[in-house]
C-alpha positions as CSV (number, residue, x, y, z in Angstrom):
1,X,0.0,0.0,0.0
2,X,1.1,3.4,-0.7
3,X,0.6,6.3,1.1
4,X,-1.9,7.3,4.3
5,X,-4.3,10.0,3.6
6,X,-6.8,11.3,5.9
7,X,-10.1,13.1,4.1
8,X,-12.5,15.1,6.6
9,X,-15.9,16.4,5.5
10,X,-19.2,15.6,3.9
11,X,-20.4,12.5,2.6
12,X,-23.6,12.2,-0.2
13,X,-25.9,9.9,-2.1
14,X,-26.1,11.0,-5.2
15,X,-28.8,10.3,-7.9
16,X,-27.4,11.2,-11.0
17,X,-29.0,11.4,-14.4
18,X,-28.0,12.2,-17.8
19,X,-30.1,14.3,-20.2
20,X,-30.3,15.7,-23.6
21,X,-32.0,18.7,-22.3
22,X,-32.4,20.3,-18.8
23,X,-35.8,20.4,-17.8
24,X,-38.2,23.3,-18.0
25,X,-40.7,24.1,-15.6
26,X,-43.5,21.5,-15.5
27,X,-41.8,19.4,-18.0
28,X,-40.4,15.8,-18.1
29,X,-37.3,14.3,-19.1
30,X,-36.9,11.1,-20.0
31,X,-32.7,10.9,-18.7
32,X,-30.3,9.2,-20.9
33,X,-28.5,7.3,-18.3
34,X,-28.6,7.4,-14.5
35,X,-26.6,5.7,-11.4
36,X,-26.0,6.6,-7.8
37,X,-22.6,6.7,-5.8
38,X,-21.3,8.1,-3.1
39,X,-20.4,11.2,-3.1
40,X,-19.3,14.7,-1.3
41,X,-15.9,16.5,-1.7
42,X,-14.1,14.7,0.8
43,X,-15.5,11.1,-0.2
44,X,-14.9,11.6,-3.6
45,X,-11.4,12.9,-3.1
46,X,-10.7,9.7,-1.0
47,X,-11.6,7.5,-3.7
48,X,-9.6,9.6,-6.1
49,X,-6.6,9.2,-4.1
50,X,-7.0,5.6,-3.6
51,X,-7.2,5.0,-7.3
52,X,-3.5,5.5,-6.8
53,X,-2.7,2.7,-4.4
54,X,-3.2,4.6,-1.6
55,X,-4.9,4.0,1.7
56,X,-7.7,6.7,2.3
57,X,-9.4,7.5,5.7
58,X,-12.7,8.9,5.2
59,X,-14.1,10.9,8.6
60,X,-17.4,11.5,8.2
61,X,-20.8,11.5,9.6
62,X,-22.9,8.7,8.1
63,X,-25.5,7.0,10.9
64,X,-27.8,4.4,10.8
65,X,-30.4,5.3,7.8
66,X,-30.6,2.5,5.5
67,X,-29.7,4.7,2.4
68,X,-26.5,4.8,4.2
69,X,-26.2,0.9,3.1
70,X,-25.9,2.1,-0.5
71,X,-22.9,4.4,0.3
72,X,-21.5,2.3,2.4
73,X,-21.9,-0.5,-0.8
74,X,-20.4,2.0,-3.3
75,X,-17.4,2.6,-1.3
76,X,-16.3,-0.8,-0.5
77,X,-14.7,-1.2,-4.1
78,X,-11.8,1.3,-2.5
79,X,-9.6,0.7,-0.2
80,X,-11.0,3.3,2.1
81,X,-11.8,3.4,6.2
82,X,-15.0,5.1,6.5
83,X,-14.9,6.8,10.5
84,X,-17.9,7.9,11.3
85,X,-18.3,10.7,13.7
86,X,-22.3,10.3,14.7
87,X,-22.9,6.2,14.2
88,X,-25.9,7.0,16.7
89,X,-27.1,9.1,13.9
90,X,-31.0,8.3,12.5
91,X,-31.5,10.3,10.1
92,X,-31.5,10.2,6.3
93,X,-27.5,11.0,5.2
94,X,-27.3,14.0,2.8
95,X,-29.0,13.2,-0.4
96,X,-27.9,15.2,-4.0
97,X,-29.9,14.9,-7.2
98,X,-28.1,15.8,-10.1
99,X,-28.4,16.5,-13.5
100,X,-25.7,15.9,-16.0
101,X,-26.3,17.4,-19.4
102,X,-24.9,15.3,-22.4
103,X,-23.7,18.1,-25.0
104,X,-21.9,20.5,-22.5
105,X,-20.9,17.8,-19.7
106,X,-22.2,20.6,-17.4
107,X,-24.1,19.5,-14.0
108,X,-26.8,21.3,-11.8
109,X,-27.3,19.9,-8.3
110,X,-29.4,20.6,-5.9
111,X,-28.9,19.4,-1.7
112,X,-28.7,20.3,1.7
113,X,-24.9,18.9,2.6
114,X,-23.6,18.5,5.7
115,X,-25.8,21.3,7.4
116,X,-28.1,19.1,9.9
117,X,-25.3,16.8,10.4
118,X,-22.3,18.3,12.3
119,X,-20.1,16.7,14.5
120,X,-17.9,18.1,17.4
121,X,-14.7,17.3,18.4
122,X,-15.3,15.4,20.9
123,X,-16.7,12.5,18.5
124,X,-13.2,12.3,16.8
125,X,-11.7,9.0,17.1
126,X,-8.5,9.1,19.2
127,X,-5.2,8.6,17.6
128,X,-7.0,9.4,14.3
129,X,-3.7,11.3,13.0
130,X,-1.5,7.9,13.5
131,X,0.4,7.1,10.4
132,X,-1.2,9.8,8.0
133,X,1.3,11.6,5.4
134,X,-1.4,14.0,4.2
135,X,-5.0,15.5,5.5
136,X,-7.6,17.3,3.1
137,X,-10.2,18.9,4.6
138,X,-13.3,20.2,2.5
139,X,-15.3,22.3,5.4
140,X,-18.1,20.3,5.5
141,X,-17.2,20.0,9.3
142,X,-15.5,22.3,10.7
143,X,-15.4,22.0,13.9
144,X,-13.6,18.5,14.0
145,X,-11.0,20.3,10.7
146,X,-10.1,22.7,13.1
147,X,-9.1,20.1,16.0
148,X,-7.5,18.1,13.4
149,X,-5.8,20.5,11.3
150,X,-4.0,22.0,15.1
151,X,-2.8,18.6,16.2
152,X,-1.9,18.0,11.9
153,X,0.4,20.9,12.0
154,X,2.4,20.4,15.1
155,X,3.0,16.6,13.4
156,X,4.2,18.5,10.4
157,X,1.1,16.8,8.3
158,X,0.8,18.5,5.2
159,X,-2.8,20.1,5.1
160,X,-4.8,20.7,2.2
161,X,-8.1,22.6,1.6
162,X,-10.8,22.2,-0.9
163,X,-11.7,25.9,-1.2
164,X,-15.1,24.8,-3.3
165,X,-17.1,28.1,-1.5
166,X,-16.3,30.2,1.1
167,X,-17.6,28.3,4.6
168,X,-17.9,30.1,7.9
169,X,-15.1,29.2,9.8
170,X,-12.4,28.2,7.2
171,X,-10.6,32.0,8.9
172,X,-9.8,30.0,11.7
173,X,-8.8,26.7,10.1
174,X,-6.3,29.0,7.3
175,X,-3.8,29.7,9.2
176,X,-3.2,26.0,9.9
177,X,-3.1,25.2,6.3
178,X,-0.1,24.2,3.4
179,X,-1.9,24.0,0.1
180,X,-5.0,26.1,-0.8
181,X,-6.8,24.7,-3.8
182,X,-9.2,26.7,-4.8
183,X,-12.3,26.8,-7.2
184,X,-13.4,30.2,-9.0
185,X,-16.4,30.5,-6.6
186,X,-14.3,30.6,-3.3
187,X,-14.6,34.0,-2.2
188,X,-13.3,35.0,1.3
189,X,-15.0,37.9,2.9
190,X,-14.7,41.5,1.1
191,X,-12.9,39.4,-1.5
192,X,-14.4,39.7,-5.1
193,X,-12.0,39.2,-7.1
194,X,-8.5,36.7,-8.2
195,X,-6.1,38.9,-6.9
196,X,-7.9,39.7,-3.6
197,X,-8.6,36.2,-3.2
198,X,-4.5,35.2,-3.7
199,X,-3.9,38.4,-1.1
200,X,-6.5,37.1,1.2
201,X,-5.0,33.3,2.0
202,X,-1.4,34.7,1.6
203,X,-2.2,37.1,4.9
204,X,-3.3,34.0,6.5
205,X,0.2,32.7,6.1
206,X,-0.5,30.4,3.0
207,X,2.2,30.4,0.4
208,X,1.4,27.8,-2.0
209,X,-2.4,28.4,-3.6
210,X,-4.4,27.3,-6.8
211,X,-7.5,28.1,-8.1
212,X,-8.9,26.2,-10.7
213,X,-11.4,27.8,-13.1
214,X,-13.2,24.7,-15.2
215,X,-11.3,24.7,-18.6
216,X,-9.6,27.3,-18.4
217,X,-6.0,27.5,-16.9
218,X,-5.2,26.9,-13.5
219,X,-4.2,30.3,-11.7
220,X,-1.6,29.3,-8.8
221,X,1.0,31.1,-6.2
222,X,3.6,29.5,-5.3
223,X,6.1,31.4,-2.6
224,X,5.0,34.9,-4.0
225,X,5.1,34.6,-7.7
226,X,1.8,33.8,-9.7
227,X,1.4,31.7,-13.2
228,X,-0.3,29.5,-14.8
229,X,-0.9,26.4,-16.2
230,X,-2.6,24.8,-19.0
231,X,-5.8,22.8,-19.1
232,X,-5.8,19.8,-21.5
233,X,-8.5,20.6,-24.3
234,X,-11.4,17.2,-24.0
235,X,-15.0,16.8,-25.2
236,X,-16.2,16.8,-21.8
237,X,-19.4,13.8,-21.1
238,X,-20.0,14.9,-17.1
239,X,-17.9,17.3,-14.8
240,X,-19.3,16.3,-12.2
241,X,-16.9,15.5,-9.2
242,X,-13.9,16.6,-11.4
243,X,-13.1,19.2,-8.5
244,X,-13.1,16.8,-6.0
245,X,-10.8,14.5,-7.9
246,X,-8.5,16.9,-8.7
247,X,-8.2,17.4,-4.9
248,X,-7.6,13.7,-4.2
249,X,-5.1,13.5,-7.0
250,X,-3.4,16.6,-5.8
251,X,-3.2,15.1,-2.5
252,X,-0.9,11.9,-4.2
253,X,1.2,13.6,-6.7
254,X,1.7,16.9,-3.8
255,X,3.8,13.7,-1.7
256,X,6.3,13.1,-4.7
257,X,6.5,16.4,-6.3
258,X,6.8,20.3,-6.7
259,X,3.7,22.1,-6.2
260,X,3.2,23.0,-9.9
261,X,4.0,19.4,-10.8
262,X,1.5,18.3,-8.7
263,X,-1.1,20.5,-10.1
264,X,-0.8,19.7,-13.5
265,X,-0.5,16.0,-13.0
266,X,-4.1,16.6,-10.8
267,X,-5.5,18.5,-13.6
268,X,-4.7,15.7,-16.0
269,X,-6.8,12.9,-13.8
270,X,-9.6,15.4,-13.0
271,X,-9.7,16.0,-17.4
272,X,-9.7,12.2,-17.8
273,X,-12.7,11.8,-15.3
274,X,-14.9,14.3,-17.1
275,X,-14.9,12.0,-20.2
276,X,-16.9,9.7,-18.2
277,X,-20.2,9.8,-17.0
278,X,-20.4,9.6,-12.9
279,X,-17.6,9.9,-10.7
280,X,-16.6,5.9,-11.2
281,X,-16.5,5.1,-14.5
282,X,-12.9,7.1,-15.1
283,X,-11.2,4.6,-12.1
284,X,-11.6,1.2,-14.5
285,X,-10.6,2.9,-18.1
C-alpha cells in the first residue's frame, strides 16, 4: 500500500441522471442514463486518491439510515476506512440529485450537505492522525477540521483545503493550512475578485495556492510569484466530481513532487474523469 491519507468532511448519495435537455418548468425528461454513488468532496477525493494505491481515511458523519447501506456499498470497491463521527445518527444521510447534461458535460445539483449533520470534536476517534502523510479537509465540518488541522500541523502533516465556497469558519482553520486549492467561486469575505482572493489566504500565512477555473487554466502562487498552467483541451461527457478529484489526486502527486508538478498532473486525472459519465467510471478505463 502506498501512502496514508486522511479526508474530513461531507459524505452524499447521489442520484445522478443524464439528459439531452435540462428540464423546464413542468416538463419531463426522459434521462439518458442514470446511477447513484457516493459522493461529497471529501468522499470523492478519497476515492480519487486511492485510485493511486493509496490508503484513504474517510471521517465523516454517516448514521444508521438505510440509504446509508448504499454508500456504504459504493465505497467498499476502495480501499477506504469510513470513520464515522455520529454512528448513533437516525437520520436520512445527505441526499444530491443531479443532472448531468450530455452536450456541454455541465451539471446542476441541488442538496442540503452536511448542514443538519455536524459533529464536534469530541466525537473524533483518538489517535485518528497515527500514520497519515497527508490531511484534506473540505469544510463540511468544521469543527472537528479545526481540531485536526492544530494537532496536523504540530506533526508537520501536510494540510490541504478544498476551497469549493467560502464556509464560515475556514478564517480559523487557514492559518493551519499548506496547500489552498481553490475553485473560482471561493470567495473569502470582502474578496471579489483573483487577486484579492490570492492576497486574502497569503495574509493568513498560506504560500502555496491554486485556483482552478473549469477549462480554463489553472491560476496558482507558489512562494510569491503567480502563473499559470494549462488545461488539457477534452470533449467533456460529465464534470461532475472533477473538483473533488482533482483534490484527491493533488493530494498523491503533492507527496512526490513540486507544487506545480502536482497541479498539473491533478489537472490531467480530473480532465480524464470528465470524459466519463459519474464519478466511477474514469477509475476502471
Amino acid at each position: 500500500m502506498g501512502y496514508q491519507g486522511l479526508f474530513v468532511g461531507l459524505t452524499t448519495l447521489d442520484f445522478i441522471y443524464l439528459s439531452d435537455r435540462y428540464p423546464q418548468a413542468n416538463q419531463k425528461v426522459v434521462a439518458l442514463d442514470y446511477l447513484s454513488a457516493a459522493g461529497g468532496p471529501a468522499t470523492n477525493a478519497a476515492v480519487a486518491f486511492s485510485y493511486f494505491g493509496n490508503q484513504g481515511k474517510l471521517l465523516t458523519v454517516l448514521g444508521q439510515h438505510p440509504l446509508c447501506q448504499l454508500i456504504k456499498t459504493d465505497l467498499e470497491n476502495y480501499p477506504i476506512d469510513i470513520l464515522d463521527l455520529i454512528p448513533e445518527k437516525s437520520a436520512s444521510p445527505s441526499v444530491s440529485s443531479i443532472i448531468v447534461t450530455a452536450s456541454t458535460g455541465e451539471r446542476s445539483v441541488i442538496s442540503i450537505n452536511a448542514l443538519k449533520s455536524q459533529a464536534k470534536r469530541s466525537q473524533i476517534p483518538e489517535d485518528i492522525l497515527t500514520n497519515v502523510d497527508i490531511i484534506m479537509i473540505d469544510g463540511h465540518q468544521m469543527e472537528v477540521s479545526w481540531e485536526l488541522v492544530k494537532v496536523a500541523k504540530s506533526k508537520q502533516i501536510p494540510i490541504v483545503i478544498d476551497g469549493g465556497s467560502w464556509k464560515p469558519g475556514f478564517e480559523k482553520v487557514l492559518s493551519f493550512v499548506d496547500y489552498a486549492i481553490c475553485s473560482a467561486n471561493f470567495y473569502p469575505p470582502q474578496c471579489h475578485h483573483t487577486e484579492e482572493v490570492f492576497d486574502f489566504l497569503q495574509n493568513m500565512g498560506i504560500s502555496q495556492i491554486a485556483i482552478t477555473r473549469g477549462k480554463q487554466p489553472i491560476q496558482y502562487l507558489d512562494r510569491g510569484k503567480i502563473s499559470t498552467i494549462p488545461v488539457a483541451s477534452i470533449n467533456a461527457l460529465d464534470t461532475l466530481g472533477a473538483g473533488d478529484i482533482f483534490h484527491g489526486a493533488f493530494c498523491h502527486y503533492i507527496l512526490q513532487a513540486n507544487f506545480p508538478t502536482a497541479l498539473s498532473k491533478a489537472a490531467n486525472i480530473a480532465s480524464k474523469s470528465c470524459q466519463f459519465f459519474g464519478t466511477r467510471s474514469w477509475l476502471t478505463s
